[in-house]
C-alpha positions as a Markdown table, in Angstrom:
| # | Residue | x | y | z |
|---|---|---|---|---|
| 1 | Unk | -10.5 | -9.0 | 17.4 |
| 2 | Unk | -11.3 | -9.4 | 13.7 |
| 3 | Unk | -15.1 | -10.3 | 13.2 |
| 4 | Unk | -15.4 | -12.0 | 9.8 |
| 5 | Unk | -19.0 | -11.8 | 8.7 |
| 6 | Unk | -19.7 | -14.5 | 6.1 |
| 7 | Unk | -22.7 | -15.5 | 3.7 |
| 8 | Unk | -22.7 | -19.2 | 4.8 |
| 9 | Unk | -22.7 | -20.9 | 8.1 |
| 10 | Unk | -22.5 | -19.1 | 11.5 |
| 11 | Unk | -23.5 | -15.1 | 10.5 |
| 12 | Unk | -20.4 | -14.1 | 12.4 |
| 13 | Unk | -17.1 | -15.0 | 14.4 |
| 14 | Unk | -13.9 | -13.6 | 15.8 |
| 15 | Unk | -10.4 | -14.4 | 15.1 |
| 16 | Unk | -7.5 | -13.2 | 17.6 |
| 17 | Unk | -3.7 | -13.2 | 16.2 |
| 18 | Unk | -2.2 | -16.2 | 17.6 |
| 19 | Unk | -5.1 | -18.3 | 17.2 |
| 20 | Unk | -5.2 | -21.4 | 14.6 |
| 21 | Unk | -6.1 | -19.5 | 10.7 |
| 22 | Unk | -9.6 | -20.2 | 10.7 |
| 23 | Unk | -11.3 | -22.5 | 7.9 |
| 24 | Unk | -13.4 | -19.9 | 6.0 |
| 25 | Unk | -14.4 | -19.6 | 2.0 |
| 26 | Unk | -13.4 | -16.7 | 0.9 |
| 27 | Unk | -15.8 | -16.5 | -1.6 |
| 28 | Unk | -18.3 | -16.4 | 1.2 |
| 29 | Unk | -17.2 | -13.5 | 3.1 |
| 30 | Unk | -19.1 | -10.0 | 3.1 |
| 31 | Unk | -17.7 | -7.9 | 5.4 |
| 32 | Unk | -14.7 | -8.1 | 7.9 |
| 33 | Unk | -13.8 | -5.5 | 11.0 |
| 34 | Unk | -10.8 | -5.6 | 13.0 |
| 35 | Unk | -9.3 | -4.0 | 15.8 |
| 36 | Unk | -6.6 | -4.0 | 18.4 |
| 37 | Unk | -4.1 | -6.6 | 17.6 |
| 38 | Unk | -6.0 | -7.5 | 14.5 |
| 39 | Unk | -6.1 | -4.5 | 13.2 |
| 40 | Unk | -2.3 | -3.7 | 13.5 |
| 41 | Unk | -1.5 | -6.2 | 12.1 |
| 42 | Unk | -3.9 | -5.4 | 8.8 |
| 43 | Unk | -1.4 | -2.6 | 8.5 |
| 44 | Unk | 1.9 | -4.0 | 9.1 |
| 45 | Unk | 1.1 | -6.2 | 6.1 |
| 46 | Unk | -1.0 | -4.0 | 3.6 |
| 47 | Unk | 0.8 | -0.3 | 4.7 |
| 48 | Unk | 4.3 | -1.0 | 3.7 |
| 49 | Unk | 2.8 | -2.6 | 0.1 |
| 50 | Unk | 1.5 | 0.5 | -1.1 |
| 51 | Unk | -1.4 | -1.1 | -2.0 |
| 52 | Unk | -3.2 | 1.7 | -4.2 |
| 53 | Unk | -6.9 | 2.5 | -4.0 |
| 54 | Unk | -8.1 | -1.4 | -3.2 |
| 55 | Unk | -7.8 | -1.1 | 0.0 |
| 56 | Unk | -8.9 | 2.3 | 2.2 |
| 57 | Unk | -8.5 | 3.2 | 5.7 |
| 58 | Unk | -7.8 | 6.2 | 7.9 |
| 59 | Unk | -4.4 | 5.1 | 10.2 |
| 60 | Unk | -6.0 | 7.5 | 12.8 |
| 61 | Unk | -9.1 | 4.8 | 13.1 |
| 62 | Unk | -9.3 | 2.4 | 16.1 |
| 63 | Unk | -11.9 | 0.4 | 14.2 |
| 64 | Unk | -12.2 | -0.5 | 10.3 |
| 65 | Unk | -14.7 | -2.4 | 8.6 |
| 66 | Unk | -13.9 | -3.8 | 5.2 |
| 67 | Unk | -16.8 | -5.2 | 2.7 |
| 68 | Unk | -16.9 | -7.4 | -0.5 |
| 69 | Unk | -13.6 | -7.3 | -2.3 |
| 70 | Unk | -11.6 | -5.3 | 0.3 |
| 71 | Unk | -12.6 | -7.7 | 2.7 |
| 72 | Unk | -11.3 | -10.8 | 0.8 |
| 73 | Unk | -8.2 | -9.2 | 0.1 |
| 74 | Unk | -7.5 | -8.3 | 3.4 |
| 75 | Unk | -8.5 | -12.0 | 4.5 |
| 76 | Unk | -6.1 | -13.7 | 1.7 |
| 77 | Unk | -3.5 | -11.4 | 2.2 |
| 78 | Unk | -3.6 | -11.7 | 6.4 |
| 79 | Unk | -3.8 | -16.0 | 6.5 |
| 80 | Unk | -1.3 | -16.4 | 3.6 |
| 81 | Unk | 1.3 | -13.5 | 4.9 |
């Protein structure tokens, strides 16, 4: 599941792949975690990029939480892949 956590509306929700991209702000979002599924594919699309220092995580991780611009990032780059 990937939990976006946002400044507006509800506090929380979860996305699953597959599911319809859900209609979020970006701006609005403070942290995001992912895992399973989600989180795999947070790494087929940012991994092979060799993205640089914006983005950090440990492969070896079966969790990650992302906040403030890491998070956005992550969001744009997973709904507009």
């Amino acid at each position: 599941m990937l939990s976006i956590a946002t400044t507006t509306g509800p506090p929380t929700f979860g996305w699953h792949v597959g599911e319809p991209t859900p209609d979020i702000n970006n701006m609005y979002v403070s942290w995001i975690q992912a895992d399973g599924d989600e989180l795999d594919r947070i790494y087929s699309i940012f991994c092979p990029l060799a993205i640089g220092p914006t983005i950090t995580w440990a492969r070896s991780q079966k969790v990650h939480r992302w906040y403030g611009s890491e998070a956005k990032t992550i969001l744009w780059g997973l709904f507009n892949a």
